[in-house]
C-alpha positions as CSV (number, residue, x, y, z in Angstrom):
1,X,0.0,0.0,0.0
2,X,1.5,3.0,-0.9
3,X,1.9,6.2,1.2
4,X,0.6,9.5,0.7
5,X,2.6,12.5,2.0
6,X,1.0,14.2,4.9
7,X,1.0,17.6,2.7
8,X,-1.6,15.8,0.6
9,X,-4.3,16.0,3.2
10,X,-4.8,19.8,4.0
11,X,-7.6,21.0,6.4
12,X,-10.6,22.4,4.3
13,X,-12.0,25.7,5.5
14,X,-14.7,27.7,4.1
15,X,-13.4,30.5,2.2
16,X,-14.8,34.1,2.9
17,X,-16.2,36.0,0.1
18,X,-13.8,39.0,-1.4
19,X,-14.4,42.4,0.3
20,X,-15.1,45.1,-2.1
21,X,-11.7,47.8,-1.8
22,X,-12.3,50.0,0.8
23,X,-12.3,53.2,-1.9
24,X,-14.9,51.9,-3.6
25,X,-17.0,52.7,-0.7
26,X,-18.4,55.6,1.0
27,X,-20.3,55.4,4.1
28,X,-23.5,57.1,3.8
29,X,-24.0,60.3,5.6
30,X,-26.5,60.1,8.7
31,X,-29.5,61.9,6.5
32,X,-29.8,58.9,4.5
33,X,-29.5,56.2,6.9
34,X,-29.4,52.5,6.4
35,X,-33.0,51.2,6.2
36,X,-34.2,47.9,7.0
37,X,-33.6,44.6,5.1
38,X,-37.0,44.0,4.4
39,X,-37.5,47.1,2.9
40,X,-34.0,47.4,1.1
41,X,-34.4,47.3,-2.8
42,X,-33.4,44.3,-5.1
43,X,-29.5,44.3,-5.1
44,X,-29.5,44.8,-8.5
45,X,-31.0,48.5,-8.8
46,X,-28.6,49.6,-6.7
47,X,-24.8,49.3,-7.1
48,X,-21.6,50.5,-4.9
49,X,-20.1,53.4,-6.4
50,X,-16.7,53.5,-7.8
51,X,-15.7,56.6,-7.4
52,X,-17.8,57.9,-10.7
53,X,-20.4,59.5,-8.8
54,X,-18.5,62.1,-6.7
55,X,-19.3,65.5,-7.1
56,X,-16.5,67.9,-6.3
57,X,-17.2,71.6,-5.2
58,X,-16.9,74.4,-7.3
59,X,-18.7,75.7,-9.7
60,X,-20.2,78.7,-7.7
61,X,-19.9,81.7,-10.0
62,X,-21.6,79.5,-12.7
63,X,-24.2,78.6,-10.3
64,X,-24.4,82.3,-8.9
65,X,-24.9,83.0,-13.2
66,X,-27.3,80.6,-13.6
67,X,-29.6,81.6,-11.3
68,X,-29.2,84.9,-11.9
69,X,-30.0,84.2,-15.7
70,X,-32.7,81.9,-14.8
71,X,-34.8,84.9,-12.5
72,X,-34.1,87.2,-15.8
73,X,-35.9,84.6,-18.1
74,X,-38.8,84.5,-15.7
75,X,-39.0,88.1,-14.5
76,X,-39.0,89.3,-18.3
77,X,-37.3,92.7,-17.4
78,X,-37.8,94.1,-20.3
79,X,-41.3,94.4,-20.4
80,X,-41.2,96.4,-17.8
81,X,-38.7,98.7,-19.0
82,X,-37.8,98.4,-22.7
83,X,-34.5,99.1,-23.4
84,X,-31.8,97.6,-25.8
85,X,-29.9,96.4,-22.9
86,X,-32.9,94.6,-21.2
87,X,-34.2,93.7,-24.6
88,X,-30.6,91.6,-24.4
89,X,-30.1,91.2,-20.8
90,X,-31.1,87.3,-20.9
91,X,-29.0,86.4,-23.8
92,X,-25.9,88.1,-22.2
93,X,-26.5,86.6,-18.5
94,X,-27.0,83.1,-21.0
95,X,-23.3,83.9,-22.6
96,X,-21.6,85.0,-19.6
97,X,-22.9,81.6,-17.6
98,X,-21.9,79.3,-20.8
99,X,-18.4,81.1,-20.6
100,X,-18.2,80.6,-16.6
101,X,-19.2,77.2,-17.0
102,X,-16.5,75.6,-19.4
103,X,-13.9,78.0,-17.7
104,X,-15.1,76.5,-14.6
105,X,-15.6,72.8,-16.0
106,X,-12.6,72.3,-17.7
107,X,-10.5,73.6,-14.7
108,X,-12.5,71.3,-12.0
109,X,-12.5,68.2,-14.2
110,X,-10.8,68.7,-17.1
111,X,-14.0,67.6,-19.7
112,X,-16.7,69.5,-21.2
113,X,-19.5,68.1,-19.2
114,X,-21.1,64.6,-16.8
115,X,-22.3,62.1,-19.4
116,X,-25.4,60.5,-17.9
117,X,-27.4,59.2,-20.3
118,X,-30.1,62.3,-20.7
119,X,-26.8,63.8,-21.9
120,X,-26.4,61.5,-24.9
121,X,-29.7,61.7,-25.4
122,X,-29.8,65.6,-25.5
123,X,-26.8,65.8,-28.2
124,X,-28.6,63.1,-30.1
125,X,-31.7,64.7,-30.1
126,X,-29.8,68.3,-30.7
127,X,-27.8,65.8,-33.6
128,X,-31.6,64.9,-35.3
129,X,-32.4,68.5,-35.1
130,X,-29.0,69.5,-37.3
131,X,-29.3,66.7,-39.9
132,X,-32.8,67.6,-40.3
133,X,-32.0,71.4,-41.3
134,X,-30.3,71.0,-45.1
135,X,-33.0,68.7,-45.9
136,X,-35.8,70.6,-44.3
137,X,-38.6,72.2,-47.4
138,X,-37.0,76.0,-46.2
139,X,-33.6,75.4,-44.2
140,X,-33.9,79.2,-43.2
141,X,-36.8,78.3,-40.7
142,X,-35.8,75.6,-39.8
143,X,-31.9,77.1,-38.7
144,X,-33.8,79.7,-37.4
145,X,-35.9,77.5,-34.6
146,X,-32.8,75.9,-34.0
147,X,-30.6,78.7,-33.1
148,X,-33.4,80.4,-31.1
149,X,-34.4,79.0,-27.6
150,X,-33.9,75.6,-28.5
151,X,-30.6,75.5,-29.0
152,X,-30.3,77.5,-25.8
153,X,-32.3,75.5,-24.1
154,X,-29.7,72.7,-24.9
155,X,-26.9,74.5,-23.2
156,X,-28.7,75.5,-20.1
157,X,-29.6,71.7,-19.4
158,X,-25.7,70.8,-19.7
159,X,-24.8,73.9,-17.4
160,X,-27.7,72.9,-15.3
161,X,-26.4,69.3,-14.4
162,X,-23.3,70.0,-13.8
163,X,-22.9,72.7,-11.6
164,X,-26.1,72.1,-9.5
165,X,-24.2,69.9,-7.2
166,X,-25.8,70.3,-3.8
167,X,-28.5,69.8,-2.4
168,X,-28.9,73.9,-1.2
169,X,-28.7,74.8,-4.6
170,X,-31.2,72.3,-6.1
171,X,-33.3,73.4,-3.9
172,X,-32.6,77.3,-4.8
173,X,-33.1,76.6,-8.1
174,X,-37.0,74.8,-7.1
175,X,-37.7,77.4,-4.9
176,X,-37.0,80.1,-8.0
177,X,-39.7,78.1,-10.4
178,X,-41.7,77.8,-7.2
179,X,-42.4,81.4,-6.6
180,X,-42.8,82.4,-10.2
181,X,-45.3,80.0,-10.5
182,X,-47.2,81.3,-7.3
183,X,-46.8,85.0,-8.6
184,X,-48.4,84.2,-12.1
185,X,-50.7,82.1,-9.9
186,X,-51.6,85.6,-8.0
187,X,-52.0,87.6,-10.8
188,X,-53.8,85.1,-12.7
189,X,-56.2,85.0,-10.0
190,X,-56.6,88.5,-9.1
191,X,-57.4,89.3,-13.0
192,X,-60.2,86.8,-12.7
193,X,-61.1,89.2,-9.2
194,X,-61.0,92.2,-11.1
195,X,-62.9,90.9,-14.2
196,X,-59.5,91.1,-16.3
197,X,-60.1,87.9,-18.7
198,X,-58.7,88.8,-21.9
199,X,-58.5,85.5,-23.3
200,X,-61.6,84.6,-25.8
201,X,-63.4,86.8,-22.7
202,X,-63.4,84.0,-20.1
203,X,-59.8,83.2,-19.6
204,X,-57.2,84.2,-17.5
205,X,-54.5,85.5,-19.5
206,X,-50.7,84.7,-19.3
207,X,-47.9,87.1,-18.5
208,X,-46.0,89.7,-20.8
209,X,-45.2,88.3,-24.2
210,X,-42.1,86.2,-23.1
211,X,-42.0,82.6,-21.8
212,X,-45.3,82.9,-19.9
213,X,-47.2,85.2,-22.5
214,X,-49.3,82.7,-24.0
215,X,-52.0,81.0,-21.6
216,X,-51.3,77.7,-21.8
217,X,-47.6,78.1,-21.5
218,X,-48.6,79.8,-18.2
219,X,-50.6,77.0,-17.0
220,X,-47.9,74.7,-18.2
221,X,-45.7,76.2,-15.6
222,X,-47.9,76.2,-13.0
223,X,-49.0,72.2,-13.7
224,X,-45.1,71.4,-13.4
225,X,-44.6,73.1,-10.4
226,X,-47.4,72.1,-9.0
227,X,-45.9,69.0,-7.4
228,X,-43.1,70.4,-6.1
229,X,-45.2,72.5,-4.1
230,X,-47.1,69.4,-2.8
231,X,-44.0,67.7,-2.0
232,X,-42.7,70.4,-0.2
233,X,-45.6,70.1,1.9
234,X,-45.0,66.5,2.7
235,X,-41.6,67.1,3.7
236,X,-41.5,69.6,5.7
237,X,-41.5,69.3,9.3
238,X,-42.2,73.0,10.6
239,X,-45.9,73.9,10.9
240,X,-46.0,76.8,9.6
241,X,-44.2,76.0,6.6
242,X,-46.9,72.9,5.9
243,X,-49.3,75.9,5.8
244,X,-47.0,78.2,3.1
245,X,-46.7,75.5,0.9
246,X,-50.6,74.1,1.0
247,X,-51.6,77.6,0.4
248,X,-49.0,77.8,-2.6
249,X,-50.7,74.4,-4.0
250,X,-54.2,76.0,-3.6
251,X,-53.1,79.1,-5.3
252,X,-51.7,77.3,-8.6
253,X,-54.7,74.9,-8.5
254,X,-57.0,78.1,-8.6
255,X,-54.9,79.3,-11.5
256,X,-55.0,76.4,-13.5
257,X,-58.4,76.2,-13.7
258,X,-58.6,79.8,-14.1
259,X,-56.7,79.2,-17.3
260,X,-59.0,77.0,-18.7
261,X,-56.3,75.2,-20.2
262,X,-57.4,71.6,-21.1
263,X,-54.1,69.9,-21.0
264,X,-53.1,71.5,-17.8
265,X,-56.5,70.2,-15.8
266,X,-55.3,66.7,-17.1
267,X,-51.5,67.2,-16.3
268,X,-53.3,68.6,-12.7
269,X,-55.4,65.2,-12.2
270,X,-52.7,63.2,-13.1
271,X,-50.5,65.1,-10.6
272,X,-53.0,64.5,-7.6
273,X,-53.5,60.7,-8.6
274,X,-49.9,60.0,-8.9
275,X,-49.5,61.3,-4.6
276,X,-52.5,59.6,-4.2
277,X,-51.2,56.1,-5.2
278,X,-48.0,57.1,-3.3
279,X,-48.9,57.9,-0.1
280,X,-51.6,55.3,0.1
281,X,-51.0,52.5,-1.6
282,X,-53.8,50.2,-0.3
283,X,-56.4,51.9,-1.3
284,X,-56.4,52.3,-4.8
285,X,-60.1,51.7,-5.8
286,X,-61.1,55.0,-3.1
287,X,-58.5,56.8,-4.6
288,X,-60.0,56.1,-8.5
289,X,-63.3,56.9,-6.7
290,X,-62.5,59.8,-5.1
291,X,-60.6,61.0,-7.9
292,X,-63.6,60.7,-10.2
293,X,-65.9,62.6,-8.0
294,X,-63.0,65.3,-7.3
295,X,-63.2,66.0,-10.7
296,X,-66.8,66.1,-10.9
297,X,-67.0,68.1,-8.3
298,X,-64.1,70.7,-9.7
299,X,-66.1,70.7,-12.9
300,X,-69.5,71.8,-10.8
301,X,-68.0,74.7,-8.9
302,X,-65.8,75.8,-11.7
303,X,-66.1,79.1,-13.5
304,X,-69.2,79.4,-15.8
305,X,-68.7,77.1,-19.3
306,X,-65.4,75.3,-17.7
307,X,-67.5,71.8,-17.7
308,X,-68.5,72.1,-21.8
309,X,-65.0,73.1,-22.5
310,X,-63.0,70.1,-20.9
311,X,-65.7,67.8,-22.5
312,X,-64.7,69.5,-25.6
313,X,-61.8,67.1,-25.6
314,X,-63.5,64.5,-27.0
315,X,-66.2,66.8,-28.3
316,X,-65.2,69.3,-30.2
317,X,-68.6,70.7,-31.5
318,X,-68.8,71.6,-27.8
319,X,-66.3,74.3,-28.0
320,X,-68.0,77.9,-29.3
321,X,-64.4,79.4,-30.3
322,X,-63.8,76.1,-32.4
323,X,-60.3,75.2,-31.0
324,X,-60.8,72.1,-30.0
325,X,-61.7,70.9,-33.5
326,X,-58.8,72.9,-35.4
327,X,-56.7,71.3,-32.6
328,X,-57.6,68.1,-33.9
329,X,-57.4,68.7,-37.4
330,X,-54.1,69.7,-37.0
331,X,-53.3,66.6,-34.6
332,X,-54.2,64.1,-37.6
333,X,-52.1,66.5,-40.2
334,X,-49.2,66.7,-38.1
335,X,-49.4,62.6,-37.3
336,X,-50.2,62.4,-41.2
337,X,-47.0,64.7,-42.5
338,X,-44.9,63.0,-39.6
339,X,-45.8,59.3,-42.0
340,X,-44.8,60.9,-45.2
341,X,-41.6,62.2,-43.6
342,X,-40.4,59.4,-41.4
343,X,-36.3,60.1,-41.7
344,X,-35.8,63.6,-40.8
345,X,-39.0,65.6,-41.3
346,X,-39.6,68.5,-43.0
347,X,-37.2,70.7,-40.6
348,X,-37.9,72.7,-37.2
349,X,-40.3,75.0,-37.4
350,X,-41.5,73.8,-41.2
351,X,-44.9,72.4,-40.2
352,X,-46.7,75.9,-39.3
353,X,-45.9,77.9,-42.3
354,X,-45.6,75.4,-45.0
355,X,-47.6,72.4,-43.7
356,X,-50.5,73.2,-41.4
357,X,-54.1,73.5,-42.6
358,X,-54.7,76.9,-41.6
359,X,-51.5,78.3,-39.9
360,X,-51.2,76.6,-37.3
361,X,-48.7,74.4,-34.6
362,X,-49.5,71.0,-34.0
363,X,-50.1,72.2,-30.7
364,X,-48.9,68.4,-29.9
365,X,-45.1,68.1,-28.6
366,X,-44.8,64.5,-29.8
367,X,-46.1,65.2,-33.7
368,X,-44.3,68.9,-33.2
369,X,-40.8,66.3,-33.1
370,X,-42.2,63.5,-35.6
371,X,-43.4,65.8,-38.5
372,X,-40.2,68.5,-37.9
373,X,-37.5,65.8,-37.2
374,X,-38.6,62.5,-37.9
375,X,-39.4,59.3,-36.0
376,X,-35.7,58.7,-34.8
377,X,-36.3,62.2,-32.9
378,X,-39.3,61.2,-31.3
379,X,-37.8,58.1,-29.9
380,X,-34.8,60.1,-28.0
381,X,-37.4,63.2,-27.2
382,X,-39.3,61.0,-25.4
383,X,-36.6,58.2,-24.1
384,X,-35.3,61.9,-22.9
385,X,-38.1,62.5,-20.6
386,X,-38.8,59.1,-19.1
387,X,-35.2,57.9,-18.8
388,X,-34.9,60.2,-15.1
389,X,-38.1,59.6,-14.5
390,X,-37.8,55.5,-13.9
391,X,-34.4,56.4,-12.0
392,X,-36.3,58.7,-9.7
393,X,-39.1,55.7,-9.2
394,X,-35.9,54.0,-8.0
395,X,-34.7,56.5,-5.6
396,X,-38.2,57.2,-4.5
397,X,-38.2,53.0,-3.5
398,X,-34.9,53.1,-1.4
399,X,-35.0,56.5,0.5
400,X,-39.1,55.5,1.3
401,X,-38.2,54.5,4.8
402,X,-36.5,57.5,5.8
403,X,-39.3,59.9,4.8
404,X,-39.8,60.4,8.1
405,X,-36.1,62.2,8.8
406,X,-35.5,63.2,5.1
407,X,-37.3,65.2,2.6
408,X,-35.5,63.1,-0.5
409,X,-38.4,60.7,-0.8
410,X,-41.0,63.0,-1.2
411,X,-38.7,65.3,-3.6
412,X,-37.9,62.2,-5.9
413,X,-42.2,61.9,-6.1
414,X,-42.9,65.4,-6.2
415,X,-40.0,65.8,-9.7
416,X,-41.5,62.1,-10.7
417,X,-45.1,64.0,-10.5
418,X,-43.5,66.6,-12.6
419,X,-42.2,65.3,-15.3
420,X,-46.0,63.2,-15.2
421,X,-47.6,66.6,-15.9
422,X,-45.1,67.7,-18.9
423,X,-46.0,64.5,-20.6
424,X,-49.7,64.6,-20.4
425,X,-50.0,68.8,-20.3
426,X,-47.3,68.5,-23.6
427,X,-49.4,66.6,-25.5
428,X,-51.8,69.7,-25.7
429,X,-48.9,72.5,-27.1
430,X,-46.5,72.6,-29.7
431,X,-43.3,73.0,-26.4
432,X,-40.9,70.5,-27.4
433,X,-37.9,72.9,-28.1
434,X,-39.1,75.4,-25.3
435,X,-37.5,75.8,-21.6
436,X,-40.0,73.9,-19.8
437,X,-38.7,70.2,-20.6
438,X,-34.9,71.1,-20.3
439,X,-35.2,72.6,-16.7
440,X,-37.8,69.9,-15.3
441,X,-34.9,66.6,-17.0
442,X,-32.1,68.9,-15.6
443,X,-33.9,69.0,-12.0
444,X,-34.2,65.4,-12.0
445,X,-31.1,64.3,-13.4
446,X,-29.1,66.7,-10.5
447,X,-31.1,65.2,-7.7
448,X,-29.9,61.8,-9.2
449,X,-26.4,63.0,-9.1
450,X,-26.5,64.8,-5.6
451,X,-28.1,61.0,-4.1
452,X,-25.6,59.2,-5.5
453,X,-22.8,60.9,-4.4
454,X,-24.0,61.4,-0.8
455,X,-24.8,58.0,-0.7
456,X,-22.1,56.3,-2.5
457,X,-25.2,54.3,-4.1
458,X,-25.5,54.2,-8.4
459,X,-28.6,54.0,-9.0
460,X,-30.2,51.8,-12.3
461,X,-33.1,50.3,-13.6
462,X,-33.4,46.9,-13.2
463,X,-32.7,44.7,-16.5
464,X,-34.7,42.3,-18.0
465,X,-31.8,40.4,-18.0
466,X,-31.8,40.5,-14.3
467,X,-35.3,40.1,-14.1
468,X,-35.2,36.8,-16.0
469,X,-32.6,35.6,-13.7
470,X,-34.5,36.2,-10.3
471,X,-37.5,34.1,-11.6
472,X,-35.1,31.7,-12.9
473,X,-33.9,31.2,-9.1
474,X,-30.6,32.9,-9.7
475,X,-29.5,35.7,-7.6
476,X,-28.2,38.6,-10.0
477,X,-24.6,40.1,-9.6
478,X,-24.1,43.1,-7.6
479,X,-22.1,44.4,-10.7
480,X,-24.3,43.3,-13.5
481,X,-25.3,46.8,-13.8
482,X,-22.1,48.4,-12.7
483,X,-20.6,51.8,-13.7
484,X,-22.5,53.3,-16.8
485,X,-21.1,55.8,-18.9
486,X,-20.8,58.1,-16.1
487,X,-22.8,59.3,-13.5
């Protein structure tokens, strides 16, 4: 019988699974503490950062510019004193804040800008908009509506991102949209007082002729900011403050119905439904209920006529002015042109002058980007929008046992509400290469960026892959989703 050597038989131990490095993990700061197993999202949504979500300081004469630029494109300056300079004033504060910024950027981290995917998406969707401009029927519109505000827009949605990098100035920047929206609010409603209803003779009219001139831009505004002001509300802890912010939702509400702006009493609903199904889950059925007879009830005590005109929607006969039919009329035209020009369109800004039945916009952001830029535009347009908005359905899942101690959960519903609104209030007006969309994705995509950093946490959407692997019995990898293209 031959002998084995004692160094054959070694003692067997269980080997302990590989630490992660130490750098690659931050402990979270006491605001966002640890929450319970049970409650702890699946592992892969949520992935230890490497190091690509940390946001370094700086940036504070952009931001300072910014804002400032940001209170000028609200406040309109120059229709209250006309002058060239504050005829101009925006588009210099715009210049100087693009200069700041890539002085700024470029110094702190040596690249033009964070690449997150809505950034991608944005050049893409800027990309569409160039290809679409020597083959557009008149390339002078259409390089016109690109160099105007949407181009602009563009560029203050990169600036935005990166150099809104705390949480103080997020909320700065919320508070600013807040309380223009609860001044238009104010006026709108003390027009209506004062029997001021310029629109068609029964509507609250906007403000100036600049971003909030026209009606329904207005009310667009004041939809969109809306749940801001409701989350606000949630999340505050001080008394008083609950009070501020439930009369600032009460004033918009009044405004927006004041407005008699179709899409924005829809964006409105959807906006109360959405914090409905949040904050109570388990009772979904009253909440459809109760929604239904809010409505009703909205609809009964309601200015005079505001009942025929939001059944105008799907009667059009009901409206006495007739919009609601040309609405649709151009709705099918714009679908119809964006079929017979599937590639690239016929070029920004082509459809009104050159395509409409009688003058007019799609007033429809989704058939505004098919019939102008084609179908591949539509896809990153909207991919735009609801990318940030599933990542915020994530965040609002993991910091949902802390609301108690932390405001974050009921921001990441109150911007998830927001962006809700744009959709459904966008589908009413021709807005897709306004402000409205770029500020509201920028918001969203900094509150992303500020979590992740403070909490060392990336956060993605879970994979089908992954999906297909947890009803298969497997457990996914923490790094499936590792590390995208940045944070």
């Amino acid at each position: 019988m031959i002998r084995q050597s004692q160094h054959d038989y070694q003692t067997v131990t269980r080997s302990r699974p590989a630490e992660a490095p130490k750098a690659a993990i931050r402990k979270p700061v006491p605001a966002f503490a640890e929450e319970p197993a049970a409650d702890r999202i699946p592992v892969s949504r949520i992935v230890l950062d490497q190091e690509g979500t940390f946001l370094k300081r700086g940036h504070v004469m952009s931001f300072g510019a910014l804002f400032l630029f940001t209170a000028v494109l609200y406040a309109r300056p120059a229709e209250f004193y006309p002058s060239a300079f504050t005829n101009k004033l925006a588009l210099i504060l715009g210049l100087v804040t693009f200069g700041l910024y890539l002085i700024s950027q470029l110094a702190l981290e040596g690249t033009l800008t964070a690449r997150p995917r809505e950034v991608h998406l944005v050049l893409l969707f800027m990309l569409a908009a160039l290809l679409s401009i020597p083959l557009a029927i008149d390339s002078s519109i259409a390089w016109g509506e690109f160099s105007a505000t949407f181009i602009r827009g563009v560029l203050i949605f990169i600036v935005i991102i990166n150099v809104t990098r705390t949480t103080a100035r997020l909320k700065a920047m919320l508070f600013l949209s807040v309380v223009t929206a609860l001044v238009l609010s104010g006026i709108a409603v003390n027009d209506y007082r004062l029997g001021l209803l310029t629109i068609e003779g029964y509507r609250a009219a906007g403000h100036g002729t600049g971003i909030f001139g026209n009606t329904n831009d207005m009310a667009l505004h004041l939809v969109t900011m809306l749940p801001i002001s409701v989350a606000l509300f949630f999340g505050a802890r001080n008394p008083l403050m609950k009070v501020i912010h439930a009369g600032c939702a009460l004033v918009m509400m009044s405004a927006i119905l004041l407005s008699y702006s179709r899409g924005a009493f829809l964006g409105m609903l959807v906006v109360l439904v959405f914090f409905a199904f949040k904050l109570a889950p388990g009772n979904r059925v009253a909440i459809v209920l109760l929604a239904i007879v809010g409505a009703i009830t909205v609809i009964l005590l309601a200015p005079s006529g505001y009942g025929t005109r939001l059944l105008s929607i799907f009667l059009p006969g009901l409206d006495p002015g007739g919009s609601a039919d040309q609405r649709r009329g151009e709705l099918f035209r714009s679908a119809w042109v964006a079929l017979r020009h599937p590639l690239l369109g016929v070029g920004m800004g082509n459809y009104q002058p050159l395509m409409s039945l009688k003058g007019l916009v799609t007033h429809n952001s989704y058939t505004q980007v098919a019939a102008e830029m084609g179908a591949t535009a539509l896809v990153l347009y909207t991919m735009f929008i609801v990318s940030p908005l599933r990542k915020l359905a994530v965040i609002a899942r993991d910091s949902f046992p802390t609301r108690k101690s932390s405001d974050l959960y009921y921001l990441a519903l109150g911007l998830q509400a927001a962006l809700l609104a744009y959709m459904v209030s966008s589908f009413f007006l021709s807005v897709a290469y306004a402000w409205y969309v770029y500020y509201l994705v920028g918001y969203a995509v900094c509150f992303r960026r500020i979590y992740e950093s403070e909490t060392g946490k990336l956060i993605t959407v879970e994979t089908r892959k992954s999906r297909r692997q947890k009803t298969g019995g497997s457990t996914p990898s923490i790094t499936e989703n590792a590390r995208p293209a940045a944070a």
